[in-house]
N, C-alpha and C positions, 0 to 999 in steps of 0.2 A: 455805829458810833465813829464819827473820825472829829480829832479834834486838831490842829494846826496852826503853828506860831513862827514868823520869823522876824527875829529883831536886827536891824546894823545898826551902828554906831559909830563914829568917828573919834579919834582921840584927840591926833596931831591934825588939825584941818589948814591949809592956808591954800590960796589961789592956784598953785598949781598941785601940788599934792594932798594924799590923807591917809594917815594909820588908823587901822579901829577893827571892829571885828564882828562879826556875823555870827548869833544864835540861833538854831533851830532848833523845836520841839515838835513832834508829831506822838500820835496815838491812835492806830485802826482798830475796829474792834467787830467782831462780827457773832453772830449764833451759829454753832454746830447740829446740822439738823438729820437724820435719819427719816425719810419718811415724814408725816408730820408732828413726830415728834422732837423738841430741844432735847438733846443728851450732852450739852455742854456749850463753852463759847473761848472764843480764840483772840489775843489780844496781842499787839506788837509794839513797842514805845520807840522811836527816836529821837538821841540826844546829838545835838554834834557844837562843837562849839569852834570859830575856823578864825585866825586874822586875816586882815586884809589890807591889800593896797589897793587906794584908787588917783588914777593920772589922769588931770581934767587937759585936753590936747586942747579947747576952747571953751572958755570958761564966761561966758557973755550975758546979760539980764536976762533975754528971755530964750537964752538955747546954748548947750551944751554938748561936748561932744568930750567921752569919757571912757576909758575902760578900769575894769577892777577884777580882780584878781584876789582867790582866797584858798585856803589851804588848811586841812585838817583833818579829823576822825572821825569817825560817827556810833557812837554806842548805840546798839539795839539790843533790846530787853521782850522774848517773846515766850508768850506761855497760852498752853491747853489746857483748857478742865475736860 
């Protein structure tokens, strides 16, 4: 099972700058096996939630040219049966 999400957002947008912030969720999950038997299964979650800037260097209709930059934690949540 893997299950995976990333959202950005912007807050403050205008031509040359932008504030906003980047969510991500993940979830791996697997079976614990012996032989061919399941004797359990094994699961991981990531939360991280980061802001960010982004500097558009050219900011034109059909091309862009950009960096962004983001900064944060990441909670993980992992457990065995």
């Amino acid at each position: 099972m893997i299950n995976q999400q990333n959202h950005s957002f912007f807050l403050i947008d205008n031509p040359r700058a932008a504030f906003g912030g980047i969510f991500t969720y993940a979830r791996y999950g697997e079976d614990v096996e012996s032989g061919d038997m399941q004797i359990g299964e094994r699961r991981r979650t990531y939360v991280s939630l980061m802001p960010s800037l982004k500097y558009n260097y050219v900011n034109g209709k059909n091309f862009a040219l950009y960096s962004k930059v983001a900064v944060g934690m990441m909670y993980i949540y992992a457990k065995s049966d």
